[in-house]
N, C-alpha and C positions, 0 to 999 in steps of 0.2 A: 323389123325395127329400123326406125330412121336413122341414116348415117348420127345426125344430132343426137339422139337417145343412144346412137352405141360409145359415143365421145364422153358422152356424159356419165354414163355405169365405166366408163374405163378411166376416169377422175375420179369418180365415187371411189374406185378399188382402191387404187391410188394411195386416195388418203386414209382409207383405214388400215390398208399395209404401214403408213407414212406414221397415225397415230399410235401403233403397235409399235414401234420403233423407240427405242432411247434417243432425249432431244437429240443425241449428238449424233443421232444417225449409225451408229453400233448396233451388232445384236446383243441382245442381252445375256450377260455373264453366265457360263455353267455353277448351278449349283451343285458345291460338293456335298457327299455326305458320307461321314467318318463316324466311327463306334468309338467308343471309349469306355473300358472293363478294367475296375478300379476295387481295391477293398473296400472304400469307404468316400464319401461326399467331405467336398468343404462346407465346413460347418464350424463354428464360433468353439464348438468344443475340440476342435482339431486346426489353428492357427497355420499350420504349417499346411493342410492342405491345401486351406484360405490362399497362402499365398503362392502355392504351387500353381493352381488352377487360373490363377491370375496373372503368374508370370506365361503360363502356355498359351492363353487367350490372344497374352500382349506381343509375342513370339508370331502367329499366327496373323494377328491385324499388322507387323510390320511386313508381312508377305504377302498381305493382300488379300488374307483369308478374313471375312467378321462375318461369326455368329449370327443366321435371321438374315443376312443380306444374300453372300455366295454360300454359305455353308452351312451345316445341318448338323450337329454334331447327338448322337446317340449313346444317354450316358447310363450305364450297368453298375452296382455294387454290390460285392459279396456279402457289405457288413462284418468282412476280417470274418468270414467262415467260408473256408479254402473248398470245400463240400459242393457247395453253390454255386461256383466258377464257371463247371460243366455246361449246364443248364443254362447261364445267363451268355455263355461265347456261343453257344448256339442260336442263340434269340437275336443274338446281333448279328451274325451269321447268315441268316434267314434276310437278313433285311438289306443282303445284296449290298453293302458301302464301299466307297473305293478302298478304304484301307480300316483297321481299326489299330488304336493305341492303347494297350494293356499294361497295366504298372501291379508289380511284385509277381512272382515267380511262379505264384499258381495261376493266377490269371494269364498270362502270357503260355503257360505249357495247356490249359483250356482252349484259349483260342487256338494254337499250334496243331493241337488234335481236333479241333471245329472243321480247319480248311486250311488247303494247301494251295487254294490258287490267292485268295484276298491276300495282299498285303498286310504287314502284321512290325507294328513299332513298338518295342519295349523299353520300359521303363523300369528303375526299382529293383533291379533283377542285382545278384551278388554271384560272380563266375558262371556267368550262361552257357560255359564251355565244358564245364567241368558238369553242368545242371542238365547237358544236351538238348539246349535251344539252338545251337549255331553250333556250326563246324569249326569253326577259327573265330577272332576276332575281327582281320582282315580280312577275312573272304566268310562269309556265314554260311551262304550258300540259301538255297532255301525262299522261304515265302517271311522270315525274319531278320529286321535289322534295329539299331535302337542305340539306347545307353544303358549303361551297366551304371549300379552305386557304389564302388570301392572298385579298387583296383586289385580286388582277389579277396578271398578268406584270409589274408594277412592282417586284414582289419582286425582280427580277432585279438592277434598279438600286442599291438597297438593301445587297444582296449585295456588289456590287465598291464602293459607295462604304465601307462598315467593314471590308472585306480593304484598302482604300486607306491607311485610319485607321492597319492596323496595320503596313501596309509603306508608307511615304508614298514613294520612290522605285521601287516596282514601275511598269513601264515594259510588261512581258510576261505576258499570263493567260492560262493555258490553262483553255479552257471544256468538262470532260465531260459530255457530255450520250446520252441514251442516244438511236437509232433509232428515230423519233417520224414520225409524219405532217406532211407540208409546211408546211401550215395553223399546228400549233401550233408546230414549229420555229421557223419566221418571225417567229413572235409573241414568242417569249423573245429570236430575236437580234435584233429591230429594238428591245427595249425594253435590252439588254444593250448593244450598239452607240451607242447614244445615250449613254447612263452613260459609257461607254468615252471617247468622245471628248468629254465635259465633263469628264473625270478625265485626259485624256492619258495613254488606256492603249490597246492594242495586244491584240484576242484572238486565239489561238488555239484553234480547235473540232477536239473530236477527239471522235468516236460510235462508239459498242459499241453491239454488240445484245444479247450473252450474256455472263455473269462468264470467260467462255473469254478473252474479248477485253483484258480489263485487262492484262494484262501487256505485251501490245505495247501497246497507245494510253500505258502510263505509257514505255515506252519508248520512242516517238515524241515522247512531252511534252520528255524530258530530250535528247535528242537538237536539239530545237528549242531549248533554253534559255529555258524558260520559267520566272519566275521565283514564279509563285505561281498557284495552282489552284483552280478554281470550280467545286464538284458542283451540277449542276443537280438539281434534284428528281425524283427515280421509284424505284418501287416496288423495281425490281433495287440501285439505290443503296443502300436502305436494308437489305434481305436482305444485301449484301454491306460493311458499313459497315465491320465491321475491317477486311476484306481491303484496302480502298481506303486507311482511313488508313494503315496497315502501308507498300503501295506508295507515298504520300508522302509517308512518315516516311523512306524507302529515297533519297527522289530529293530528301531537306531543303529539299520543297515547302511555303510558309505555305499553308491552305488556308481556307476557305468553303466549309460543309458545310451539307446543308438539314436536319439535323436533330438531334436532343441524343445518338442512340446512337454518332454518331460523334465528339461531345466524348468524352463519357464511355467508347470505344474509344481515345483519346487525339490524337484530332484538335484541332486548334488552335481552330476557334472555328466557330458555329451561328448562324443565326437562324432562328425557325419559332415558328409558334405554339402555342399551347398546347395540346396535343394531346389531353391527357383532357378540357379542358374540352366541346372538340368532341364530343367521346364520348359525353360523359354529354348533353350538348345533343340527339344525336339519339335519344336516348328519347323528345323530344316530339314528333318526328315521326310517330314507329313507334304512337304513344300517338291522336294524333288521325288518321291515317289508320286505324287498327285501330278508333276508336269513328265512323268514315263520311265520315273528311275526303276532298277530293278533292284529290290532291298537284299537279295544275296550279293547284290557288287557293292552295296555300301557298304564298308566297315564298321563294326562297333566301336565306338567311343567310350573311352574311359575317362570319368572325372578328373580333373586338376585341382579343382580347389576343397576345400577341408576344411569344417568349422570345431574350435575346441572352445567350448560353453563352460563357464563354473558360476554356480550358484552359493557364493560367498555366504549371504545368509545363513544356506542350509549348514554351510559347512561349520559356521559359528554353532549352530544350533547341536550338530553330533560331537560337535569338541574336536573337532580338527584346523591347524593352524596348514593354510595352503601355503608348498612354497611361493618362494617371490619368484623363484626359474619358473615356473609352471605359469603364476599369473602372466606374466611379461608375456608367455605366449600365447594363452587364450587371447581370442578372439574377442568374446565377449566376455564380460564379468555383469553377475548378476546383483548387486547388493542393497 
């Protein structure tokens, strides 16, 4: 080959190295790719996932992460049936991602028992310590690190002391709670129990496993004459929020809901945290494990903020006058 023809293929190279190239002369960015093992999809019938999902997005693009450009995100739903977990953390599992982010409690202990090397960010979860996700809060230890949603099973207490507020002679509660492990059972009714008997109330516990089941447990509630109703927190709860208010709108139960889609379903009153805050929060997880943090040196973070919802309507509609202490401090009022 003539000196000229070898000048020439070593300019040719050149530029198609040169074309492969981002104008600015960079290489081009690593694409992450992250799992995400969820009860359920944002969806128009679930507002609160709607804007969950959009504050973690916005979280993420302020770090540099968007969707389709550097990252890949791989998204699983149980459909709130805790059964299907197993199966769906393994599929994400299999597909090798730097980290995956699981919300509520069965999903996070699925992926946990999936893999012990992939990093693992929790969300949704209610005492991960006491549930044995993490060893501490401070030090997790492990291939887990994340946000917790209350600051203990105290939320429970919480719960029947402002359902007390707003029926001050309720005497009778019935407690739905779904089919949960001994362990965390225990833990909600020994801190519910105690509240109970410093308020001079009386529970009644009624567990479902599937939305099959609501119909008779609401009509075992009403049968019992209970006089007002405490949804404990889980993922099926939240997947079937109207159906549940619906059913105690049916049985002119006051209720206590763990979350704002069942205010704004027309449930009488909420507390829960602030949900997208949490959202956008765990982009700084996904952000320093993604640039080599180790998620047992991160610590769990515990919520700060707390929303209290009352559905004034509802409340006109079961014949209850809410105090004016208790409005002054909701958050929101629904009317």
């Amino acid at each position: 080959m003539k000196p000229s023809q070898i000048v020439l293929s070593v300019i040719l190279a050149l530029c198609l190295v040169a074309a492969a190239l981002p104008s600015d002369g960079q290489q081009p960015a690593k694409v992450y790719r992250i799992g995400y093992l969820a009860p359920g999809p944002p969806t128009p019938e679930s507002p609160t996932r709607v804007r969950n999902w959009a504050a973690f997005l916005e979280g993420l693009r302020e770090r540099g992460y968007i969707e389709g450009q550097n990252l890949v995100i791989e998204r699983r739903y149980t459909g709130g049936q805790d059964e299907r977990a197993s199966s769906l953390a393994a599929e994400l599992v299999s597909l090798k991602p730097d980290l995956i982010v699981a919300s509520d409690t069965a999903q996070v202990r699925a992926v946990k028992q999936a893999t012990r090397e992939i990093p693992i960010v929790m969300v949704g979860v209610i005492d991960p310590v006491r549930r044995g996700l993490v060893a501490s809060l401070a030090h997790p230890g492990g291939n887990v690190t994340g946000l917790t949603y209350t600051a203990g099973v105290e939320i429970m207490g919480k719960y029947l002391q402002l359902l007390k507020e707003i029926v001050p002679k309720v005497s009778r509660v019935a407690v739905l709670r779904y089919s949960s492990s001994r362990s965390a059972s225990s833990a909600f009714q020994s801190e519910e129990e105690a509240a109970a008997r410093a308020l001079d109330v009386m529970l009644q516990y009624y567990t479902v496993g599937d939305s099959q089941e609501f119909e008779g447990a609401f009509a075992a509630i009403k049968k019992a004459r209970a006089e007002a109703l405490l949804v404990r927190p889980h993922a099926l709860f939240w997947t079937c929020a109207r159906r549940i208010v619906d059913l105690a709108a049916q049985s002119r139960l006051p209720a206590m809901y763990p979350g704002r889609d069942h205010v704004e379903a027309g449930g009488l009153m909420a507390y829960e945290v602030d949900q997208p805050d949490i959202f956008r929060r765990l982009a700084f997880y996904v952000d320093k494990i993604l640039n080599g943090g180790n998620p047992g040196d991160l610590p769990v973070e515990q919520p700060t903020k707390f929303e209290l919802i009352i559905n004034l309507k509802t409340a006109k509609t079961l014949g209850l006058t809410i105090p004016q202490s208790l409005l002054i401090r909701a958050d929101e009022v629904i009317r």
